[in-house]
C-alpha positions in Angstrom: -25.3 -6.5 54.8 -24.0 -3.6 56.7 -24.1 -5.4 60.1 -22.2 -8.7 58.4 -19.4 -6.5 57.2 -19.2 -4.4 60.8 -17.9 -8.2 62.0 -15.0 -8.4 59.4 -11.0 -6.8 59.6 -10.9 -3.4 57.7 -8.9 -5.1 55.1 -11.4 -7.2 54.2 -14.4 -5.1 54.4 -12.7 -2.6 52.0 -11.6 -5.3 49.5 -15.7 -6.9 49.7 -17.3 -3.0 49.2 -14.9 -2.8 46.1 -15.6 -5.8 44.3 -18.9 -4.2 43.0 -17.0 -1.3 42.1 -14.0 -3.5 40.1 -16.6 -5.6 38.8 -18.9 -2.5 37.3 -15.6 -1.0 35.2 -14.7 -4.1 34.0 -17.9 -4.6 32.1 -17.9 -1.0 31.6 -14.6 -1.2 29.8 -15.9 -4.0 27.6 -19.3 -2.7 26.6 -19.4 -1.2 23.2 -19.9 2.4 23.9 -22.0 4.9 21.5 -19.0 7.2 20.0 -16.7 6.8 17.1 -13.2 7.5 17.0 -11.8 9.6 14.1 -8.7 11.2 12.8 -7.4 12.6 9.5 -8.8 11.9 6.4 -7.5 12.5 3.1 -7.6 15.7 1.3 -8.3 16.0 -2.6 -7.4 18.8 -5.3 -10.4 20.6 -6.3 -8.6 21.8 -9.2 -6.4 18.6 -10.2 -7.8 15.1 -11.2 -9.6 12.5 -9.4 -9.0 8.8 -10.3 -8.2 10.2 -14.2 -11.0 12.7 -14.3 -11.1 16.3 -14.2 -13.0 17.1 -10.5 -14.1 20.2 -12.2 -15.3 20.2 -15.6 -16.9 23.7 -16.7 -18.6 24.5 -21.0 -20.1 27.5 -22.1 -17.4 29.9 -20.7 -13.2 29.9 -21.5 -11.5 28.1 -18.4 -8.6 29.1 -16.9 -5.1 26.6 -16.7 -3.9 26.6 -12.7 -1.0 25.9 -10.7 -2.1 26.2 -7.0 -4.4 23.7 -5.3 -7.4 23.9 -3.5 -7.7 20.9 -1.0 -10.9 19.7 0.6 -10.4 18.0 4.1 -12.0 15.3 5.2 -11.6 12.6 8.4 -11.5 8.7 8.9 -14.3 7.7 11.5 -15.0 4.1 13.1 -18.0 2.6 11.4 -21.1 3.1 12.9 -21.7 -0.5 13.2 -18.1 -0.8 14.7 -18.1 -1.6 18.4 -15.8 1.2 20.6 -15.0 -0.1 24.2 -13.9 2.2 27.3 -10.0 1.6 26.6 -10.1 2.7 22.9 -11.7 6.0 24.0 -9.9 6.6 26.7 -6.7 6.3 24.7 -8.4 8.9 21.4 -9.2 11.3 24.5 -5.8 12.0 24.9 -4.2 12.1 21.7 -3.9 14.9 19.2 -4.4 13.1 16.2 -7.6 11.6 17.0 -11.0 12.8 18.6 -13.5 10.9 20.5 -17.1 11.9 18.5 -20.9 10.8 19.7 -21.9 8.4 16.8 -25.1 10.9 16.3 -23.1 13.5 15.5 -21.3 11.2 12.3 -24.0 9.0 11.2 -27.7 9.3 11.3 -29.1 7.3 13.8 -31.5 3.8 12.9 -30.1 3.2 9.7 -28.0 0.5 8.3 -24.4 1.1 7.1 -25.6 1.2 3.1 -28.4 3.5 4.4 -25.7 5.7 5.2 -23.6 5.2 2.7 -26.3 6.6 0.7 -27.2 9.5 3.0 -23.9 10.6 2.3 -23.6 10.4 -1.0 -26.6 12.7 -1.5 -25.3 14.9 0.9 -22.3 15.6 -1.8 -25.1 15.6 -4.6 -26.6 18.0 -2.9 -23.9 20.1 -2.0 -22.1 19.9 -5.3 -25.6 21.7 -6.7 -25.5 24.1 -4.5 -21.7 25.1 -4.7 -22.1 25.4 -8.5 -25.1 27.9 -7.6 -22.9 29.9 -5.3 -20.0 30.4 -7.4 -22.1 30.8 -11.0 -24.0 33.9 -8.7 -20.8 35.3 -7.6 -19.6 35.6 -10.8 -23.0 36.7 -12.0 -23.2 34.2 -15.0 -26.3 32.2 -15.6 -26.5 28.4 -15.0 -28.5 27.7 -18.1 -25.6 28.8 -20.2 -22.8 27.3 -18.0 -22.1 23.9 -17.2 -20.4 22.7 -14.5 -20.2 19.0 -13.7 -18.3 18.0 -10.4 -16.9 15.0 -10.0 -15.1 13.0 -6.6 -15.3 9.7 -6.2 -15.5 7.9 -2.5 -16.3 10.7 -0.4 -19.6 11.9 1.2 -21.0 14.6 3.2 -21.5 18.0 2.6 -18.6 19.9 4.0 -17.0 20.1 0.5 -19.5 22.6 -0.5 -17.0 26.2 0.0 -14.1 24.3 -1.4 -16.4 23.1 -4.8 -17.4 26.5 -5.2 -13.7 28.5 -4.8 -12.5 25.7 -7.5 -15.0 27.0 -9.9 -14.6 30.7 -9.3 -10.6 30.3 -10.0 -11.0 28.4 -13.1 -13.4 30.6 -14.8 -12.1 34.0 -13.4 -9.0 33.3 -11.2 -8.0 36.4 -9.0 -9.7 38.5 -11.6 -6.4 40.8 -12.7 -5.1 37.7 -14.4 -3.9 35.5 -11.5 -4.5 32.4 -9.5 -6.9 32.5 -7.0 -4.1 30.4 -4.9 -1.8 32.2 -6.0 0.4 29.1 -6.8 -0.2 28.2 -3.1 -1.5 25.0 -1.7 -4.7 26.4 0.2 -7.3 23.8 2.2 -10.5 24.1 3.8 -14.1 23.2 4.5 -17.5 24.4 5.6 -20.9 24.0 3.8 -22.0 26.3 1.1 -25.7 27.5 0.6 -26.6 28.4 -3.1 -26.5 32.2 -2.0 -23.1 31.6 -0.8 -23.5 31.3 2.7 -21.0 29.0 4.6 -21.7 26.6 7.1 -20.0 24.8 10.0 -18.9 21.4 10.0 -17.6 18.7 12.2 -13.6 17.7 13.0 -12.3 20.9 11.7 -9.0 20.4 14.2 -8.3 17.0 12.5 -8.8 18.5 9.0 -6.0 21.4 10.0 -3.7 18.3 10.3 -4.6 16.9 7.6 -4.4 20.2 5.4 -0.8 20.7 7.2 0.0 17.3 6.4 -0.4 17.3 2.3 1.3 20.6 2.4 -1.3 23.4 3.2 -0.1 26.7 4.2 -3.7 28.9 4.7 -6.8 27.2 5.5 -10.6 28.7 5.5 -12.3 27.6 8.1 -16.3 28.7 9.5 -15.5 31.4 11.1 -17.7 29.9 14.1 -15.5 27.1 14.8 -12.4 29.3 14.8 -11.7 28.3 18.3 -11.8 25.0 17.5 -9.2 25.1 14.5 -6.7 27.0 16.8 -6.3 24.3 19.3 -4.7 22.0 17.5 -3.3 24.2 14.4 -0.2 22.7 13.2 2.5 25.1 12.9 2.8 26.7 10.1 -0.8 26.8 8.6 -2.2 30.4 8.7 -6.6 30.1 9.8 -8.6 32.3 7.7 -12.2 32.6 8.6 -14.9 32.9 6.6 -18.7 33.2 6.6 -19.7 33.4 3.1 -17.8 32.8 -0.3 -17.3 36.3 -0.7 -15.3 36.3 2.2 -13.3 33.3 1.1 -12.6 34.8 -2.5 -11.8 38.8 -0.8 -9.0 36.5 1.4 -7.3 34.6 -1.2 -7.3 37.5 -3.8 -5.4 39.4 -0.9 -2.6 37.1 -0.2 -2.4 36.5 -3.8 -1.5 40.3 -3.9 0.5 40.5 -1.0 -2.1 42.3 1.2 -2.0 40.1 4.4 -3.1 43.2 6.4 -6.6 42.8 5.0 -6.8 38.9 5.2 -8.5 38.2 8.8 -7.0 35.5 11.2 -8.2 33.1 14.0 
């Protein structure tokens, strides 16, 4: 092949090594690729209603009336049966509002889409459990005297978990001198919760500061370990709080609520 080329003009030789080349990107750049694209999501009131229903119902203790909101975040991701070619993640890769993800990281791999569906929905279960654990040990009440039933409709996954909790803490004891947790405030979030209030990374956490920013957020806890993360793309505006544990989430809020933003740590 090289000897047959050595023959030809320059011009030609180039345009005949290229071909290969051309032809390799253009099947690249219609060949499904294994990432998702995602973006915001919606975000939903821990304390307010969710499609006529309370999200947070608590019996066996007196419950609180509040004002402020605690949002939960969440992102939008292609399907994971939902072909992605080289142009669509090209164009994600440079835009703010969306972020290119490896399809292993959002769904679990081999399974069908109501497999997943299903996955996720547990996930909440799961999660929901274990944020009513956390916050009934924070406030040192037992579970087999208080009820708490959680309830959001159409949304998976287990990064609702700190959010959960923090709703039931502000119902039942607020800022605990009489005030709103909040503080009136629209406050947003994520990050898992462990039943001894541990709190756990998550994914998308710079597309959930957009979301937050965008339904009116003005503090959002965040994992403390993806701090970095959050700060890239923080909307203006929107004050990062980290947190590692519910403790840390409640100490936070209380402060601002009190005017104390000396003692309420930053990104």
């Amino acid at each position: 092949m090289f000897s047959r080329l050595a023959g030809l003009p320059r011009h030609r030789a180039l345009a005949l090594c290229a071909l290969p080349v051309v032809a390799l990107f253009a099947v690249a750049g219609l060949a499904p690729l294994p990432y998702s694209i995602a973006q915001p999501g919606s975000t939903a009131d821990v304390l307010g209603k969710d499609k006529g229903r309370e999200v947070i119902t608590v019996s066996g203790v007196p419950v609180r009336p509040t004002e402020g909101q605690l949002r939960m975040t969440t992102i939008v991701a292609t399907g994971p049966s939902e072909p992605i070619d080289l142009g669509e993640v090209a164009e994600a890769w440079f835009r703010t509002d969306q972020a290119v993800l490896p399809k292993s990281s959002v769904y679990p791999s081999g399974k069908s889409d109501e497999e997943i569906e299903k996955h996720n929905l547990g996930q909440m279960k799961e999660s929901q459990d274990a944020a009513t654990l956390a916050a009934l040990g924070y406030l040192k009440l037992d579970p087999k005297k208080v009820k708490v039933r959680l309830h959001l409709a159409d949304i998976g996954g287990p990064s609702a978990g700190l959010l959960f909790s923090l709703g039931i803490v502000d119902k039942i004891a607020g800022d605990g001198d009489g005030g709103e947790l909040t503080g009136g405030r629209i406050v947003a979030g994520t990050g898992t919760i462990e039943p001894d209030g541990t709190v756990g990374a998550v994914g998308g956490v710079s597309l959930k500061t957009q979301a937050a920013a965008r339904d009116g957020a003005t503090v959002f806890l965040v994992p403390k370990d993806e701090c970095s993360q959050a700060e890239a793309e923080r909307p203006k505006g929107l004050r990062l709080v980290p947190v590692t544990a519910l403790s840390d989430a409640v100490s936070s809020l209380r402060a601002l609520e009190q005017g104390q933003e000396t003692k309420v740590p930053s990104c």
